[in-house]
Structure formats: C-alpha cells, structure tokens
N, C-alpha and C positions, 0 to 999 in steps of 0.2 A: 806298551805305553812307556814314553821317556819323559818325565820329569825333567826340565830343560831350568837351573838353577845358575842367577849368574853370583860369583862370588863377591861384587862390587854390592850388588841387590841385596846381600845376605846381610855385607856389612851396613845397608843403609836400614835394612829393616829393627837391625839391633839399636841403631841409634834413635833410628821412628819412635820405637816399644819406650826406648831410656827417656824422649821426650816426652811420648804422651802419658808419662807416668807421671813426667816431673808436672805435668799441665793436671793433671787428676783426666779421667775418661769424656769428662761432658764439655769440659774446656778444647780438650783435643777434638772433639766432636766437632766442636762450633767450626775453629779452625778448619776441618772437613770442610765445611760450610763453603769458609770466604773462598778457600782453594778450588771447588766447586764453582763458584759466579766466577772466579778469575777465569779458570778453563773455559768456561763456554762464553766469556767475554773474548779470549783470544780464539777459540776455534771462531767465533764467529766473524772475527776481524782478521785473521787469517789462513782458515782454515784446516789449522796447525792442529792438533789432538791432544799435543805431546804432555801440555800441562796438565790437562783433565785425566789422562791418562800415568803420569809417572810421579806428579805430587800429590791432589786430591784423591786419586786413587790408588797410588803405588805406594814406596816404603816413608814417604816424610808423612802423609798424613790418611793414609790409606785406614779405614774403621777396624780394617781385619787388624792390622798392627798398633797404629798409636790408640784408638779408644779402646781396644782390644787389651789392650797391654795393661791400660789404666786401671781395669779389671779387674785385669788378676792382680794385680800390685797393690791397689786396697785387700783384696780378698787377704792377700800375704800379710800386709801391715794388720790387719785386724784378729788375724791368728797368732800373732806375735803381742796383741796388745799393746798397739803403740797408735789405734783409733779405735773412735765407738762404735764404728758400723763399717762392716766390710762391702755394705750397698753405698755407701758414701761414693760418688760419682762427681763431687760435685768439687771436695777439697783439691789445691794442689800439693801433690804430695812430697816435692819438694819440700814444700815445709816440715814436713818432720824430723827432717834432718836425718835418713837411715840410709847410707847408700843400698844396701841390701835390697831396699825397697823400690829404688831406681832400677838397680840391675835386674828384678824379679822381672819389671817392665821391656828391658833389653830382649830376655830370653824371650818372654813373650810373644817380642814384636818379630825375631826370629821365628817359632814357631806358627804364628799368624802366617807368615808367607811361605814357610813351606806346606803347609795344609791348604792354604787357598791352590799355589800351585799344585798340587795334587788331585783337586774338587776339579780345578779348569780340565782335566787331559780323563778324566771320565766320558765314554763314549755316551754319545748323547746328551748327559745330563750333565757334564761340565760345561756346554753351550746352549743349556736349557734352564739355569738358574742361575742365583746372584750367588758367587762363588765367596765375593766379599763377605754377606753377610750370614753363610752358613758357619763361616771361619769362626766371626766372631760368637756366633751359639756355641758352637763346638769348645773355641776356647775358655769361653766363659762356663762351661762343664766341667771341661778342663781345670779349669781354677777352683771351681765348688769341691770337688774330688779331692783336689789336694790340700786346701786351705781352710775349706769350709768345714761346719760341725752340724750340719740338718740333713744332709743328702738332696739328692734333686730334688724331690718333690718338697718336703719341707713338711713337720708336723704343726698342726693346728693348735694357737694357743688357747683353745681352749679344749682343744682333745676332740672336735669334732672327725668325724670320720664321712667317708663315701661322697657325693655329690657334695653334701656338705661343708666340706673338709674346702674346698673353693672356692666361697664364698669370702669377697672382701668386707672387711669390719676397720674398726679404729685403727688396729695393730696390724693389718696385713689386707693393704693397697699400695696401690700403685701412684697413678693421678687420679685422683675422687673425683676432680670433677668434670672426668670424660669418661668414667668407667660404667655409667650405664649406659645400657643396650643404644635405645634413642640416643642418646646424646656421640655416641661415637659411630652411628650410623650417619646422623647428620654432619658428622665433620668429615666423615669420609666423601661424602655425597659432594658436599661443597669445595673443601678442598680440593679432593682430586677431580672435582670436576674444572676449578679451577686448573691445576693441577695439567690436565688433560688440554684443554684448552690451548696455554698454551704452547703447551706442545705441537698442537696442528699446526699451530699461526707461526711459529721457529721454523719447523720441518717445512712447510710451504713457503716460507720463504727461504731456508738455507740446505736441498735436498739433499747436498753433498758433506754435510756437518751432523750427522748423528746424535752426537752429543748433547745437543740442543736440549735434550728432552730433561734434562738433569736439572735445568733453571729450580723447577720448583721444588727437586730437594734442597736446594743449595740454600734458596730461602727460609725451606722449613728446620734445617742444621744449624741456621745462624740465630733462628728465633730461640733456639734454645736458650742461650747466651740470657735469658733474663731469667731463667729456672737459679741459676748461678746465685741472684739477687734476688731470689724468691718471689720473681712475680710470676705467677702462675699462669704460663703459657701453655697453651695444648703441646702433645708431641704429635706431629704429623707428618715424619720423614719418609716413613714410610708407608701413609698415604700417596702423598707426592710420586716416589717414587715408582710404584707399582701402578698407578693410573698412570705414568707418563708411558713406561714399558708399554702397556695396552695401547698405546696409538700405532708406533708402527706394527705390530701383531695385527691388528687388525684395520689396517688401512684399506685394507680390498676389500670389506664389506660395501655391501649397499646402503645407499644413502649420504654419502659422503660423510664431512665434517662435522655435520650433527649428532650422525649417529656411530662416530668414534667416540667424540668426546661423551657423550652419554654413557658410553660403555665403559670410559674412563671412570667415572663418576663413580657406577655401582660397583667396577672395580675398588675406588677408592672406598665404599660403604662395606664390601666385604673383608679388603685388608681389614679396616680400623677393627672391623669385630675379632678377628682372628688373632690380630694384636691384641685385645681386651683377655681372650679366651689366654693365649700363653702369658700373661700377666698374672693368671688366676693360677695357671698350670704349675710353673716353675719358679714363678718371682717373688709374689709375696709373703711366702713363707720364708722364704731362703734365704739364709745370712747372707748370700753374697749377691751380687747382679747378672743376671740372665736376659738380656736384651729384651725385652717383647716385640719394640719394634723391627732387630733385626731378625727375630723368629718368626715373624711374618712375612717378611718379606724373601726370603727363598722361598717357601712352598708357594707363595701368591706367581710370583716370579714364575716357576715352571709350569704351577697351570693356565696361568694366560699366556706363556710362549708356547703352550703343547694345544692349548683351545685355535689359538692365532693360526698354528699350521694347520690346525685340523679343517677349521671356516673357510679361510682367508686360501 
C-alpha cells in the first residue's frame, strides 16, 4: 500500500487547520456547509466535481482538517488556561490572541490529512467508509490524550459508575433537546427521509453527478450557524448524510423510489440513535469534543455500503 501525499496538499492542509482554528470548529463547519451547496450547485451546472471535492472536502474546509483542527486548538487553549471549556466549538479562537493556538490548528490540519489518506488506501474499508469522518474521531482522541485531563471516557460527576455512569444529567449533555430516544428517532425518520428523497429526485435527474446526494448535508452544516447564536437547532448532518449514502447502496432493490427513500429514512432513525449513544459514550463527560455526529457516521457509512453490496 502507497500513501500518495502531494506536497502542495500538505501545505494547504496546514493553512485549512490555521483557519479553521482561527473560525473556532462549528464556524468552519458551517462554512463546510456553504462549500458543500456551492459543489453540488456547480456539479450540477457543470458536471465538474472538482469544487465538492478539493474545497468542501479537501484541505480549505474539508471536517477532517479545518473542524478537526478547531478541536484540538480549543482542547490546547483550555489546557493552557487561556478558555473555559475545551468543548467550546463554538468561540473564534482568533480572538484570543495566542498564536500558539493557531499553529496547534495548522499541525492539526496537517495530521487530519495524512490520516484520512491512510484510512482511504485500507483495502476494502478505505472504500467502505467515510474516511472524512473517522479522521475527525481519531483526531479528536488524539487531542483528548494530549490536552485533555478526563481520559476518553470521562468520570461521572457524581461518581456514578457501570450503565450508569451514561446517563445525561444537567452537567453532562450534549443537545437536551434531541437526546431522547423518540425524539432523535423521529428526526432521524424525517430528516433523512427527507434527506433520502432528495437524493432519488437529484440522482434521477443528474445520473452522471454523484455528488448530488450531499444537498442535504450541506443544508444540515449551514443550519448550524444558528447553535453559534444560541438558537437551538437540531444537529442532523449526519442524519442527512448517511440516508443520502443509502440511496445509491441500494438502488437495485425492489420497489423503486419508495422503497429507497424509506430505507433512507430508517437509516436516518438508526444514525440519529447511534449518534445519541456516542454522545453518551465519549462526549459528555469529557473536557474536550469528541464529534458524536462524526462517530456515527463511519460505522453507519460501512454498514449500509457493506448491507448495499450484500442486497443490491
């Protein structure tokens, strides 16, 4: 296996990490976002890839790099004592005025891309999952290990122990008010089934543009952008994302269109839960940020491309 590294890519990823430090992680997210509708505005107007592919995905605002980065760069800033909360995702950190804190995000955005490249050239499972978003888990480990003061899993404040010990309370959630079971089954349901949708209705119209399917993360990335101003919007990116994945996986089923996007759907009802479960797992205990949404979304990812081959 050869890791295929270009040096132009290296240096664009260190500046990706330095900006989406300077943005804080959920700002550079959003951005994700608009870069996201812009690519599949131009694939779709010209068939072209290249934006979806080398900015929304790649080193200017690709999640493994610049949200990635924004990560560990709080995680740094808050073991240095220069913020309150190393889960702070939300400040830019710019403002603090610490270079140090910028450059934490550089190396970052460096090590963001060469670990995704390394996930991609995995036989099998580098084209069986979201290479993007195992990165960002990893790195965001990465960051707890060396910044953090709880360890992964993170002790209970009140010293609860065993199944227990996961249970969110005052002190240790995530978003309250999509963390129960129902309520994040139904948005997965809806969402991604919206989600799924349309992705059939793109794909049937644009067979030769893949991409398509990415509309309604792109939507659900930008919706962030009001978390920022504290209005309390669901996160559903990786709803979206993982019902969309399910359409082409299982286009050769029977029954057409209906019964994709159906499948979309409970796709999008079993991410959201999965997403809930690593919220509980690793997040809200732990000083620093652990993606939920992007922890569900690789393993979602390779079992509806590994189910898709096995039906379909």
């Amino acid at each position: 296996m050869i890791v295929h590294i270009e040096v132009l890519d290296l240096l664009a990823a260190a500046a990706g990490g330095f900006l989406g430090a300077t943005f804080g992680a959920l700002v550079a997210f959003v951005f994700t976002g608009f870069a996201v509708l812009i690519g599949v505005a131009a694939l779709i107007g010209s068939g072209d890839a290249a934006f979806l592919n080398s900015i929304a995905f790649g080193p200017f605002f690709g999640p493994h790099i610049s949200f990635a980065a924004g990560v560990a760069a709080v995680a740094y800033a808050k073991r240095r004592g220069w913020i309150d909360s190393g889960r702070d995702i939300v400040t830019p950190l710019v403002s603090l005025a610490k270079p140090s804190v910028l450059l934490v995000g550089a190396v970052f955005g460096v090590f963001g891309y060469l670990v995704a490249q390394v996930i991609a050239i995995i036989p099998w499972f580098g084209s069986n999952t979201d290479a993007v978003a195992l990165t960002v888990v990893i790195s965001a480990i990465v960051a707890r290990v060396l910044f953090g003061k709880t360890g992964i899993i993170g002790p209970h404040v009140d010293g609860a122990t065993g199944w227990k010990r996961f249970t969110p309370n005052a002190q240790h959630v995530w978003l309250a008010y999509q963390q129960r079971p129902l309520m994040a089954v139904l948005l997965g349901l809806f969402v991604g089934g919206l989600s799924a949708w349309a992705s059939v209705t793109l794909l049937d119209a644009y067979p030769d543009a893949p991409g398509v399917i990415y509309l309604g993360f792109g939507v659900s990335a930008v919706s962030l952008l009001f978390l920022a101003f504290a209005v309390e919007v669901p996160a559903t990116h990786h709803i979206t994302l993982v019902s969309a994945v399910a359409i082409p996986a299982f286009l050769g089923v029977s029954g057409g269109g209906i019964a994709v996007v159906l499948i979309g759907a409970v796709v999008g009802a079993i991410t959201a839960l999965v997403g809930e479960l690593f919220s509980r797992f690793w997040l809200i205990r732990g000083d620093t940020h652990i993606d939920p949404p992007a922890s569900a979304i690789w393993p979602m990812t390779t079992v509806v491309l590994a189910l898709g081959a096995v039906i379909s």
